[in-house]
N, CA and C atoms as an extended XYZ file, in Angstrom:
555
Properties=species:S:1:pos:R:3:atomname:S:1:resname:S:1:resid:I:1 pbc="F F F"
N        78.397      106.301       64.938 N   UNK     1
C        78.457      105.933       66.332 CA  UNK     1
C        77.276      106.511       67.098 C   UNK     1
N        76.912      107.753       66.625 N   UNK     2
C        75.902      108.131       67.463 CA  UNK     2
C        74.709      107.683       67.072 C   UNK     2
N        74.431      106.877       65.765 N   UNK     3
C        73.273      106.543       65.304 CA  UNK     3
C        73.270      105.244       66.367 C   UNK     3
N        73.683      104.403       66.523 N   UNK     4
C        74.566      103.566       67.363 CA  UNK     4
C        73.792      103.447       69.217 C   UNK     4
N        74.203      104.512       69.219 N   UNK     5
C        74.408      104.787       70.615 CA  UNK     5
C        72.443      105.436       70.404 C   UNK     5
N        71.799      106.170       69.978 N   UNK     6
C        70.564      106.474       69.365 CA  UNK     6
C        69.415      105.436       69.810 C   UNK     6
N        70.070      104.272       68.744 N   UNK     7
C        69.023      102.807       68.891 CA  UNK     7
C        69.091      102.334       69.813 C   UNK     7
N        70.167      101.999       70.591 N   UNK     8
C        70.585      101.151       72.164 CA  UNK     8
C        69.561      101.975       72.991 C   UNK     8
N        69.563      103.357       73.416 N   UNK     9
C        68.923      104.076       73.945 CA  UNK     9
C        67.660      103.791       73.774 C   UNK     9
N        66.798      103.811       72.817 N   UNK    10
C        65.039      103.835       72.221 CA  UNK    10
C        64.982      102.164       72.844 C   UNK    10
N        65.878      100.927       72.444 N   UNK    11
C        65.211      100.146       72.597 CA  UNK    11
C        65.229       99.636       74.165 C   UNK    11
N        66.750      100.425       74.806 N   UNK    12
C        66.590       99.891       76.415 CA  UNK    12
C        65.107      100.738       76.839 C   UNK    12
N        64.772      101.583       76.322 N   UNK    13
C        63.668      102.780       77.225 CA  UNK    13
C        62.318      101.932       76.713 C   UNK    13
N        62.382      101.373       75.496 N   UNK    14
C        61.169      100.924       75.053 CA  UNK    14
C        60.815       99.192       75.789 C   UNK    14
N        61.752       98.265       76.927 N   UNK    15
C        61.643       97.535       77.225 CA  UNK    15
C        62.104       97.867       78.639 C   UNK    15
N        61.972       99.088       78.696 N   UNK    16
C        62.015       98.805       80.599 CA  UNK    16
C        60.697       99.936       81.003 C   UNK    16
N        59.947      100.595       79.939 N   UNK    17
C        58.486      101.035       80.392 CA  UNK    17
C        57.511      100.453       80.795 C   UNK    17
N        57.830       98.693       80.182 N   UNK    18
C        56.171       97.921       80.562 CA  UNK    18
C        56.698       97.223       81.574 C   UNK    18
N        57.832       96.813       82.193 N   UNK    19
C        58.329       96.335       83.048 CA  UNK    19
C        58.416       97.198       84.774 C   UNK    19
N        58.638       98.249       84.207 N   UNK    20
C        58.824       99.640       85.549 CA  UNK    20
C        57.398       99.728       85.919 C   UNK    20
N        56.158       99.983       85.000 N   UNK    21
C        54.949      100.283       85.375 CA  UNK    21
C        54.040       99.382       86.022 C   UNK    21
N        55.047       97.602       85.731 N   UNK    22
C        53.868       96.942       86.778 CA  UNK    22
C        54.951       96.032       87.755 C   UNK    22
N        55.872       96.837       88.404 N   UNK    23
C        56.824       96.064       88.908 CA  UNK    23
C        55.975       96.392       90.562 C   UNK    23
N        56.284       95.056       91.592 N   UNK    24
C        56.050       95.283       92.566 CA  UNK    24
C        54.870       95.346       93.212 C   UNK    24
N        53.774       95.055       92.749 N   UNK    25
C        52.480       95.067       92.717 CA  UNK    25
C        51.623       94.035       93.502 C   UNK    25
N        52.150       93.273       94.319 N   UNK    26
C        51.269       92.218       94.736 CA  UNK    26
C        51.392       92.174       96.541 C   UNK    26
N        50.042       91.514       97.201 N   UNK    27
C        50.625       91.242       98.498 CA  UNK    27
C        49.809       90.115       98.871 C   UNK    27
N        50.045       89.452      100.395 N   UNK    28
C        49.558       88.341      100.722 CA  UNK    28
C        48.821       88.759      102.243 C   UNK    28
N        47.973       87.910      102.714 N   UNK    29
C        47.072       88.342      103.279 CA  UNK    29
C        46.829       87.434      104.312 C   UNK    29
N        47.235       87.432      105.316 N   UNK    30
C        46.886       85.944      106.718 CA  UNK    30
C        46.192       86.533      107.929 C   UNK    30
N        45.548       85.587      108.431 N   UNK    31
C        44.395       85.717      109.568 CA  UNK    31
C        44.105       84.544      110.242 C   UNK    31
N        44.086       84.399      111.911 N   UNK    32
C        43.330       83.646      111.895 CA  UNK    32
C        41.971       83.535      112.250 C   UNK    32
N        41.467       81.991      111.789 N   UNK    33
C        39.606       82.393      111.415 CA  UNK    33
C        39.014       82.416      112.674 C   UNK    33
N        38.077       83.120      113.201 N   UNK    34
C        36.541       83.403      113.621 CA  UNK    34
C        37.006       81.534      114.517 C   UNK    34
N        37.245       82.342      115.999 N   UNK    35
C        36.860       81.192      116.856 CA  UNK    35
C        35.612       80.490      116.796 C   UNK    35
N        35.872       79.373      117.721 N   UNK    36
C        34.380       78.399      117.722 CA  UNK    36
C        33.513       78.854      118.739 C   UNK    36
N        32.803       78.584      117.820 N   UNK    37
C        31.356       78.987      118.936 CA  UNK    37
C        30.815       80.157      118.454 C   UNK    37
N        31.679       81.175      117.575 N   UNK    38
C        30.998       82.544      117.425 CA  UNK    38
C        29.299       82.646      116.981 C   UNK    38
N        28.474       83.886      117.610 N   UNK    39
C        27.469       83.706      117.576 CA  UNK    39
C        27.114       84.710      116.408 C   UNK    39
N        26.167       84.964      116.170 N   UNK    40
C        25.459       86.287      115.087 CA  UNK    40
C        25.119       87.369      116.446 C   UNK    40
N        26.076       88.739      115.484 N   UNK    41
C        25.906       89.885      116.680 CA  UNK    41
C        27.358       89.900      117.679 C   UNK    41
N        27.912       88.621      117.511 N   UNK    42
C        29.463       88.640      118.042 CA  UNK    42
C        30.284       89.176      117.957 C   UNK    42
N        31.141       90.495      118.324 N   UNK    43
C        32.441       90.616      117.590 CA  UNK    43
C        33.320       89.948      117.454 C   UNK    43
N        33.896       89.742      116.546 N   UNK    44
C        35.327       88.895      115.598 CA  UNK    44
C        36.355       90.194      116.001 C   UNK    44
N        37.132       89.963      116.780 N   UNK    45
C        38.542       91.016      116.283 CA  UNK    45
C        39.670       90.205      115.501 C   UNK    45
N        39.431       90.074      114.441 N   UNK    46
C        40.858       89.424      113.838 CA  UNK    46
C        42.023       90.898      113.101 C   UNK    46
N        43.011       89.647      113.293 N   UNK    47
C        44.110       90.645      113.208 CA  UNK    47
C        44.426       90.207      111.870 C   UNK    47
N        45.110       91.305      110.924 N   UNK    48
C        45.237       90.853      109.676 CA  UNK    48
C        46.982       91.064      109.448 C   UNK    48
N        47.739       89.783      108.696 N   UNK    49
C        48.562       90.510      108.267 CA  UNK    49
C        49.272       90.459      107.147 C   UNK    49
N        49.566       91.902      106.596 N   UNK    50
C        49.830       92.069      105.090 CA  UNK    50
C        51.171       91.631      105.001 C   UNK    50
N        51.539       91.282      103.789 N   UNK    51
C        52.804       90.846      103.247 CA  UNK    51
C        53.225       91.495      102.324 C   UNK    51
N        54.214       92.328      101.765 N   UNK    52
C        54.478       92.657      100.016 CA  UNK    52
C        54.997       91.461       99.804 C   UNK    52
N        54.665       90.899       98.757 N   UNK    53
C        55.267       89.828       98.124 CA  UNK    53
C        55.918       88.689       99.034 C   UNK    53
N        54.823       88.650       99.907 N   UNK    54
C        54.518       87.488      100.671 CA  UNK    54
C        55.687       87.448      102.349 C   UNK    54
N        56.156       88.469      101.952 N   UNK    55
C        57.553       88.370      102.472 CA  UNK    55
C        57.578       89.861      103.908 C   UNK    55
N        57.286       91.348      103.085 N   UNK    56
C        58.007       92.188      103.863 CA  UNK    56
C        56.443       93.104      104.382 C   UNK    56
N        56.415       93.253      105.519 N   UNK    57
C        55.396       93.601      106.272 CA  UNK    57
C        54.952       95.181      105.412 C   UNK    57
N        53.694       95.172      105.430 N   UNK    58
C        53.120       96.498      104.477 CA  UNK    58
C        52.124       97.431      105.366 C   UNK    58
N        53.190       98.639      105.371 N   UNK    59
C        52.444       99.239      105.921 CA  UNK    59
C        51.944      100.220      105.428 C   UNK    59
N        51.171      101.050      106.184 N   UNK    60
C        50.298      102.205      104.987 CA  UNK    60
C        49.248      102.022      104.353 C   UNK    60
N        48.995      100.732      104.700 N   UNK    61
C        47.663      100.528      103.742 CA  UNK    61
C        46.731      100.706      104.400 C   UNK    61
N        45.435      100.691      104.271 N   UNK    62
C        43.766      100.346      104.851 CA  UNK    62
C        43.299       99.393      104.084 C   UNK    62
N        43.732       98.563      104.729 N   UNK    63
C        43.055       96.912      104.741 CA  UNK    63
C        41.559       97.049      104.997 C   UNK    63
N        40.667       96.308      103.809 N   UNK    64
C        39.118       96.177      104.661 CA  UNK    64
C        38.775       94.406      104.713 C   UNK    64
N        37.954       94.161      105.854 N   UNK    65
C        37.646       93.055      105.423 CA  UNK    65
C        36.067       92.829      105.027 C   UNK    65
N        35.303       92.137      104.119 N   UNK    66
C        34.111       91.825      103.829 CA  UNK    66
C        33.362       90.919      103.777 C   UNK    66
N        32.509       90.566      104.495 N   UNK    67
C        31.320       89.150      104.991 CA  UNK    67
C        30.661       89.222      104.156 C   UNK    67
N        29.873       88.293      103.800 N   UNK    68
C        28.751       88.399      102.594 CA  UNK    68
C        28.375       87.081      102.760 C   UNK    68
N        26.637       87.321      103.349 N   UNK    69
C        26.133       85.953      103.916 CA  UNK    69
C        26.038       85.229      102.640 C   UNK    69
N        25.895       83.991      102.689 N   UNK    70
C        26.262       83.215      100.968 CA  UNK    70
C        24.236       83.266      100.555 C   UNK    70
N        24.604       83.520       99.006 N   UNK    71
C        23.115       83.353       98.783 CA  UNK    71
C        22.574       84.658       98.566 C   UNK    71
N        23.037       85.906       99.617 N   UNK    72
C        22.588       86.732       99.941 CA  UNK    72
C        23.286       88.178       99.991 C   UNK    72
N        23.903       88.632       98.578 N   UNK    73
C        24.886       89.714       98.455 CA  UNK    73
C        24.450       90.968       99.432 C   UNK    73
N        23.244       91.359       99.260 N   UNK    74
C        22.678       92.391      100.008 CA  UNK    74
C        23.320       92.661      101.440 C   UNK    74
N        23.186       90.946      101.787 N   UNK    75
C        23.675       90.932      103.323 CA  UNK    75
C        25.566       90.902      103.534 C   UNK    75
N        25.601       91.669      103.222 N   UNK    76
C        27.086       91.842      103.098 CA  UNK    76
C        27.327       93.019      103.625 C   UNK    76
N        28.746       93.039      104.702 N   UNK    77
C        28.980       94.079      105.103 CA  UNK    77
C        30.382       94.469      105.653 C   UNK    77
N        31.056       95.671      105.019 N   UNK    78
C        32.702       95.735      105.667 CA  UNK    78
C        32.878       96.431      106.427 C   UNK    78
N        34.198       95.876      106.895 N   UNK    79
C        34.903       96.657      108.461 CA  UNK    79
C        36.397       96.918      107.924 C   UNK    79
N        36.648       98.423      108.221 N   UNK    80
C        37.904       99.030      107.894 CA  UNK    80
C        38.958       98.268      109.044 C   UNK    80
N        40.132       97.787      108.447 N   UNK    81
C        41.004       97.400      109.927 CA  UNK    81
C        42.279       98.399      109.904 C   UNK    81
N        42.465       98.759      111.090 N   UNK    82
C        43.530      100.145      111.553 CA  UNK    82
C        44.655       98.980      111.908 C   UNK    82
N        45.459      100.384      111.874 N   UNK    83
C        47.196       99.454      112.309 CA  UNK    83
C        47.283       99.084      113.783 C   UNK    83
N        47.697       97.958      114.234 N   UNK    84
C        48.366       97.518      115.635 CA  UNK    84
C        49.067       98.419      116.227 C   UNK    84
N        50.370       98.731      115.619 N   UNK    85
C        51.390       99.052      116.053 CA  UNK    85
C        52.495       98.306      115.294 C   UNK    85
N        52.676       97.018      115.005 N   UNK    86
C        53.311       96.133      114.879 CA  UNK    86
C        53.336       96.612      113.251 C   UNK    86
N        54.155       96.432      112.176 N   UNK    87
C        54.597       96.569      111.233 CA  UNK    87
C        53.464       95.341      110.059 C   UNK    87
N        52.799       95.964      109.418 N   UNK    88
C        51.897       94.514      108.894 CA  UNK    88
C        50.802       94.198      109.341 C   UNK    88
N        50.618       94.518      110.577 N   UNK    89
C        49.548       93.577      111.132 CA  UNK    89
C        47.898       94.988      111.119 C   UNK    89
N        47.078       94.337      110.912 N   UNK    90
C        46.015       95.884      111.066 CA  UNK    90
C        44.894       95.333      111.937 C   UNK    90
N        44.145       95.529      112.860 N   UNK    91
C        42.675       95.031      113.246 CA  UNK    91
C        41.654       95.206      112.824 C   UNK    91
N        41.040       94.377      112.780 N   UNK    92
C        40.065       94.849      112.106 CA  UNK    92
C        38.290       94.200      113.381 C   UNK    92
N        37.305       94.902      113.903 N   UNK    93
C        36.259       94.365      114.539 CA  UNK    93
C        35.113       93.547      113.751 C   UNK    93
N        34.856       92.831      113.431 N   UNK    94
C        33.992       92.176      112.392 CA  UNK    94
C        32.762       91.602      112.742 C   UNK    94
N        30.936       91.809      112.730 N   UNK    95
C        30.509       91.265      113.309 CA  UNK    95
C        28.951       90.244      111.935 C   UNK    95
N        29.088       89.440      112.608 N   UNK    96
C        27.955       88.467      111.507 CA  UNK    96
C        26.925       88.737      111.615 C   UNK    96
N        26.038       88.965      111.308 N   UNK    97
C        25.111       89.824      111.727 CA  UNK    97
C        23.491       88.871      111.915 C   UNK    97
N        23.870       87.525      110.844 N   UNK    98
C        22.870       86.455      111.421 CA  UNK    98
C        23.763       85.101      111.313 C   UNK    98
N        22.711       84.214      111.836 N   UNK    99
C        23.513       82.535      111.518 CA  UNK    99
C        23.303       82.117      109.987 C   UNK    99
N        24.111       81.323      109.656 N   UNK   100
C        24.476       80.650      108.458 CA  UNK   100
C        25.711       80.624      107.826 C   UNK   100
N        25.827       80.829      106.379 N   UNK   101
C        27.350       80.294      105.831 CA  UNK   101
C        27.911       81.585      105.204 C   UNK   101
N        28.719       82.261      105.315 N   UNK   102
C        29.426       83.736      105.168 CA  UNK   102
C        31.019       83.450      104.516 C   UNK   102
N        30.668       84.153      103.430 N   UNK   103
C        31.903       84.564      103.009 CA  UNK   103
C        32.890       85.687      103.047 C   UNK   103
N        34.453       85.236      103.332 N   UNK   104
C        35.202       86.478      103.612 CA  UNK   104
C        36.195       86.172      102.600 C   UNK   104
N        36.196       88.067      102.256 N   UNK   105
C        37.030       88.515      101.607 CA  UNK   105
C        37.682       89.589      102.025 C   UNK   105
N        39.540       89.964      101.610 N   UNK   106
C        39.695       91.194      102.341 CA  UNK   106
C        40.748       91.828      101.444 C   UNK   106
N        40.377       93.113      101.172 N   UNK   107
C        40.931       94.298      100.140 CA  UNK   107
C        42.306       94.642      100.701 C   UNK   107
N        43.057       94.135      100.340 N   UNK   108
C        44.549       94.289      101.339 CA  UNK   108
C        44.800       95.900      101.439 C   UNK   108
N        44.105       96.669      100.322 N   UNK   109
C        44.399       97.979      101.153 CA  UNK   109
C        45.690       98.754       99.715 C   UNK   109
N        46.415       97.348       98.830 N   UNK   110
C        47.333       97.691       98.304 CA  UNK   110
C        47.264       97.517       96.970 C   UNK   110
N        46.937       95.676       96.067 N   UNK   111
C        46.508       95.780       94.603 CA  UNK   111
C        45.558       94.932       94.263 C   UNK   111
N        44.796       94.215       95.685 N   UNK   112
C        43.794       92.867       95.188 CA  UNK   112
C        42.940       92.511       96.530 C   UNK   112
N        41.769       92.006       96.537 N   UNK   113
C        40.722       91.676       97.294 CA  UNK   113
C        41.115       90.142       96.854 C   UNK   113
N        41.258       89.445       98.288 N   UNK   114
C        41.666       88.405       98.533 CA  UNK   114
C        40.701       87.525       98.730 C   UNK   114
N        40.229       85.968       98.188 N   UNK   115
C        38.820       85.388       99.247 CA  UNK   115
C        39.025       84.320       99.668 C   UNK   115
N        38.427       83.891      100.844 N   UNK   116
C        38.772       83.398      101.768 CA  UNK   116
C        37.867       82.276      101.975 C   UNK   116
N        37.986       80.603      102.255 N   UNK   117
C        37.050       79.743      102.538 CA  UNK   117
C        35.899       80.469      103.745 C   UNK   117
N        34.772       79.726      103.290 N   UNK   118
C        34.122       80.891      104.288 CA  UNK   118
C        33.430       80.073      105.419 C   UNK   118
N        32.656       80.723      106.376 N   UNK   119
C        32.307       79.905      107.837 CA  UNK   119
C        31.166       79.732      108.318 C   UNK   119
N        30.956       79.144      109.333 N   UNK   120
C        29.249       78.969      109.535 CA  UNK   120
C        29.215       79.847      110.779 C   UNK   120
N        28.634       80.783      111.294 N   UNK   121
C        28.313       81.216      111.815 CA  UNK   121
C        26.680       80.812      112.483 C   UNK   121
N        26.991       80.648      113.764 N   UNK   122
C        25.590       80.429      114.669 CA  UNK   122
C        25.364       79.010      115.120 C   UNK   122
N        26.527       77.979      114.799 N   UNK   123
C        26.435       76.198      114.903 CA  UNK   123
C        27.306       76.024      115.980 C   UNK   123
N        27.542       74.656      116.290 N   UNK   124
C        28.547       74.197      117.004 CA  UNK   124
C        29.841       74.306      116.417 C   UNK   124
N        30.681       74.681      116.842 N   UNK   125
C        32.110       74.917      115.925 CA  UNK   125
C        31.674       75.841      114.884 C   UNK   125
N        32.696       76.660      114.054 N   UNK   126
C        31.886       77.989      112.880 CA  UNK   126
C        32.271       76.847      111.776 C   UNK   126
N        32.767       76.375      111.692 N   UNK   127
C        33.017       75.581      110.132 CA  UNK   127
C        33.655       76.148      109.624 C   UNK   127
N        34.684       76.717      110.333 N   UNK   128
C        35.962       77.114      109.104 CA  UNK   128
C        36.459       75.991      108.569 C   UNK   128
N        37.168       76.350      107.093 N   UNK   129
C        37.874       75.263      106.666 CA  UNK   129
C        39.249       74.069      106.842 C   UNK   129
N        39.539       75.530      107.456 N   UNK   130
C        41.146       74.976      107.927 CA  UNK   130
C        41.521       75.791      109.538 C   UNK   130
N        41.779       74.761      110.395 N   UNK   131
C        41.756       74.848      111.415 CA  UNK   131
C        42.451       75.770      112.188 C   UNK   131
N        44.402       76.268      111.075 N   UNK   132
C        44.913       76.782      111.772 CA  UNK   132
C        44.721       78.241      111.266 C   UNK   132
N        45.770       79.012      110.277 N   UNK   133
C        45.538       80.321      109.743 CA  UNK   133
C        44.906       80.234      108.344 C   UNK   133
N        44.318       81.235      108.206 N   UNK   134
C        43.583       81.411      107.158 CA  UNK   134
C        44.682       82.016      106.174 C   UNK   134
N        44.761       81.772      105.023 N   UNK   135
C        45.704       82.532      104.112 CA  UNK   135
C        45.402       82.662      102.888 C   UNK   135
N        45.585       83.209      101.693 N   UNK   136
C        45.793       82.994      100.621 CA  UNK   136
C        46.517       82.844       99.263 C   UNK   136
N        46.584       81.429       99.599 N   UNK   137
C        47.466       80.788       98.668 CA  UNK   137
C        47.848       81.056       97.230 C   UNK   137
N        46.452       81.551       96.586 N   UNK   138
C        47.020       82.024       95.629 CA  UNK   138
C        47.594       83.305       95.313 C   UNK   138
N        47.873       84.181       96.613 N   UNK   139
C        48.590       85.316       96.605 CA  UNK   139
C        50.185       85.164       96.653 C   UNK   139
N        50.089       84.175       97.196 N   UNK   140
C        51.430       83.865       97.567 CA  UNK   140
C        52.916       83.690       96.029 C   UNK   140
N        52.310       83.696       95.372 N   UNK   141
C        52.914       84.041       94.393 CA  UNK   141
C        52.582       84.911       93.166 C   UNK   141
N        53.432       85.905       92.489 N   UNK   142
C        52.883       86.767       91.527 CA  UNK   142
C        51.796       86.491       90.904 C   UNK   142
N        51.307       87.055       90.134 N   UNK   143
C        49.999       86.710       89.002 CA  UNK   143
C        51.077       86.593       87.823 C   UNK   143
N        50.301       85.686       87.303 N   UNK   144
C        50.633       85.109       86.108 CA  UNK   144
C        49.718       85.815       84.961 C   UNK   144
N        49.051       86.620       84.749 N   UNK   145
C        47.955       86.442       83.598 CA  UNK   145
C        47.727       87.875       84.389 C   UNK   145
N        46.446       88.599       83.399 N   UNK   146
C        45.449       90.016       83.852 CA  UNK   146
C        45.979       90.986       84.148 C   UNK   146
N        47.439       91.315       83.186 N   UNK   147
C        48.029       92.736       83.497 CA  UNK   147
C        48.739       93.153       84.494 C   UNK   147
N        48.655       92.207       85.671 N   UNK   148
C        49.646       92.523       86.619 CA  UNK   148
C        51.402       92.238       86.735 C   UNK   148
N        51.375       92.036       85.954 N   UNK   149
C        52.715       91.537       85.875 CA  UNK   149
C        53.407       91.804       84.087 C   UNK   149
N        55.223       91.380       84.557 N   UNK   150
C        55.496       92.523       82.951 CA  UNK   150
C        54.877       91.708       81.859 C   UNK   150
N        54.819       92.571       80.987 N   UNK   151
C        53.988       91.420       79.786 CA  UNK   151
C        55.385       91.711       78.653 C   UNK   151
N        56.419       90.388       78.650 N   UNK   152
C        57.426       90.902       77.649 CA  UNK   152
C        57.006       90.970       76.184 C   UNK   152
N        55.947       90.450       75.846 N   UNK   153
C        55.870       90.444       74.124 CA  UNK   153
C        55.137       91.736       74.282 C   UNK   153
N        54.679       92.320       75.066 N   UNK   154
C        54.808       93.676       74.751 CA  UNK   154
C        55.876       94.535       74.347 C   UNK   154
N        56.622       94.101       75.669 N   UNK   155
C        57.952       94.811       75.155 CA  UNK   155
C        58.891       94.678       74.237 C   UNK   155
N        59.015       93.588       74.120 N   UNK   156
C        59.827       93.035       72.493 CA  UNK   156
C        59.122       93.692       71.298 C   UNK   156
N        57.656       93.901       71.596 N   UNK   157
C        57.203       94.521       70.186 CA  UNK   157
C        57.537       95.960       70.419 C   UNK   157
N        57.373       96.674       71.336 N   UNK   158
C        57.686       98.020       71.659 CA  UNK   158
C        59.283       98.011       70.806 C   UNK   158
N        60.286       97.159       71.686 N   UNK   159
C        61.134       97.405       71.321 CA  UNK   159
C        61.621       97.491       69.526 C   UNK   159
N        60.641       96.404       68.811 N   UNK   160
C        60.758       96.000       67.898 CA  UNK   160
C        60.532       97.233       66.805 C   UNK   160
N        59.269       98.269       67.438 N   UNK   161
C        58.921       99.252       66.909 CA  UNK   161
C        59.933      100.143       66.924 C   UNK   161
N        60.422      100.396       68.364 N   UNK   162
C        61.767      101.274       68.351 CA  UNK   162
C        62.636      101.716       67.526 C   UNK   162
N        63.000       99.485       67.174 N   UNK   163
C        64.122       99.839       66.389 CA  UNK   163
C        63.910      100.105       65.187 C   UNK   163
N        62.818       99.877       64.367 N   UNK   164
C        62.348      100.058       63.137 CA  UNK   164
C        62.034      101.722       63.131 C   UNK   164
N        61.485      102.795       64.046 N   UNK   165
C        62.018      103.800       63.993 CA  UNK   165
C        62.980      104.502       64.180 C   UNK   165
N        63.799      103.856       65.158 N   UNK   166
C        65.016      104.806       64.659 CA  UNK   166
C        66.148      104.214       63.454 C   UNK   166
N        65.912      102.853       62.279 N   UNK   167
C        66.310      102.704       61.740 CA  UNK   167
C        65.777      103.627       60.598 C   UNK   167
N        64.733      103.765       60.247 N   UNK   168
C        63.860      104.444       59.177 CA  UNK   168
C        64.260      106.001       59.337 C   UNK   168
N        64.533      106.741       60.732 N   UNK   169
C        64.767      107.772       60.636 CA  UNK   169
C        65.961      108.184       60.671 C   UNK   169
N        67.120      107.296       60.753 N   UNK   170
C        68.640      106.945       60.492 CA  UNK   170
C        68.600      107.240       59.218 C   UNK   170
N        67.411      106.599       58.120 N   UNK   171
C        68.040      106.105       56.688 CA  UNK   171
C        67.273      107.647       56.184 C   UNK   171
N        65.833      108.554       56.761 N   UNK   172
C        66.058      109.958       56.222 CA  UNK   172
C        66.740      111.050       56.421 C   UNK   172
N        67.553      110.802       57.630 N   UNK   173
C        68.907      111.987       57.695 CA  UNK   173
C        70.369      111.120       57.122 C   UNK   173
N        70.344      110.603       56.727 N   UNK   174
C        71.025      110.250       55.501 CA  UNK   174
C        70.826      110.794       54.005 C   UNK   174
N        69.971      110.142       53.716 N   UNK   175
C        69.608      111.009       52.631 CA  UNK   175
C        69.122      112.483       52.145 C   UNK   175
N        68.960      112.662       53.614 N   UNK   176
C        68.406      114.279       53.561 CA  UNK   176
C        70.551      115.486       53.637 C   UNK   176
N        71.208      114.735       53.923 N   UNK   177
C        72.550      114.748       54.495 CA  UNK   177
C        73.505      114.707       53.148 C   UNK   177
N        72.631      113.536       52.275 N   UNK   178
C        73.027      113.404       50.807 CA  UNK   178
C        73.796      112.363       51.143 C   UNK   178
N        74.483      111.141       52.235 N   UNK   179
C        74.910      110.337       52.026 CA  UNK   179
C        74.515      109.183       51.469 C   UNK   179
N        75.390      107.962       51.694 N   UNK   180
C        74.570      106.669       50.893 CA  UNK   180
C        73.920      106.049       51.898 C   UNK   180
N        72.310      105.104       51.222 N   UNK   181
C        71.743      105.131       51.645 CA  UNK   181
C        72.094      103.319       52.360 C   UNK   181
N        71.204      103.066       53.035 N   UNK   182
C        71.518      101.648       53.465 CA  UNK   182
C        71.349      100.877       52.145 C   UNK   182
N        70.807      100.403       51.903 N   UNK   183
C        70.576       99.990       50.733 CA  UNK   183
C        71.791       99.998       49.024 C   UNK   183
N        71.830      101.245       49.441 N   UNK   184
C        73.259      101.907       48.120 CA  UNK   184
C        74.592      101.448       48.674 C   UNK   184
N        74.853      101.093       50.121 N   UNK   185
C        76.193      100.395       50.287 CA  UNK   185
C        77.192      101.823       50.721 C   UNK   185
């Protein structure tokens, strides 16, 4: 019975380690984009706001957001955004620093740098993509793939190992015990 009770133990512990270590891990990220008209040298105050799992406002983090004129990595530059007040939401001051086409991305602060269709800065209208909030869609649901999430054929093999050790070391305190062996019946 206690050999029993032994294996149940190794293999629940050996399939809830890869599961516990990447549980909870994701968030989502909304804004809306850079009014029209903005110039180079403008401040942007957009407000950012975090989601855990798309859903429950995250706080504690330091959200950054990052411009990066397209073409031109050098010209890239981030702004830390502080908390509102409001549960989720952080500000952040953001400024373009010339005209043309800029990409944003923003480090939620918690497990992923988010990117964002990006805008024209210095034209008629900025050329955002989408008119109303900016979001990202593919945050909006877990990751599928790259470690973030449980990986069960890990754990089935963990477990698999488990049980093959504590069967193997079942069958040498047996024999070390002088009883019969699995095998001998």
């Amino acid at each position: 019975m206690a050999l029993r009770i032994a294996l149940f133990a190794a293999i629940a512990a050996a399939l809830a380690v890869p599961t516990a270590a990447t549980a909870g891990g994701w968030a989502t990220v909304g804004f809306d984009p850079p009014p029209e008209g903005l110039g180079p040298g403008e401040p942007w105050q957009v407000d950012l706001t975090v989601l855990q799992h798309g859903r429950t406002p995250l706080e504690g983090v330091e959200p950054k957001v990052t411009v990066t004129l397209a073409g031109d990595a050098a010209a890239g530059r981030t702004f830390p955004a502080r908390p509102t007040g409001e549960p989720g939401v952080y500000r952040a001051t953001v400024v373009f620093e010339s005209a043309g086409a800029w990409k944003l991305a923003v480090d939620d602060g918690f497990s992923a740098t988010h990117r964002f269709p990006g805008v024209e800065v210095g034209k008629v209208g900025n050329g955002a993509t989408d008119a109303v909030a900016l979001a990202n869609p593919a945050a909006a649901t877990p990751p599928s793939a790259g470690g973030d999430g449980p990986d069960l054929l890990l754990a089935f093999a963990a477990a698999a190992v488990a049980a093959l050790a504590a069967g193997l070391g079942a069958t040498a305190l047996q024999r070390r015990r002088g009883g019969p062996s699995a095998a001998g019946g």
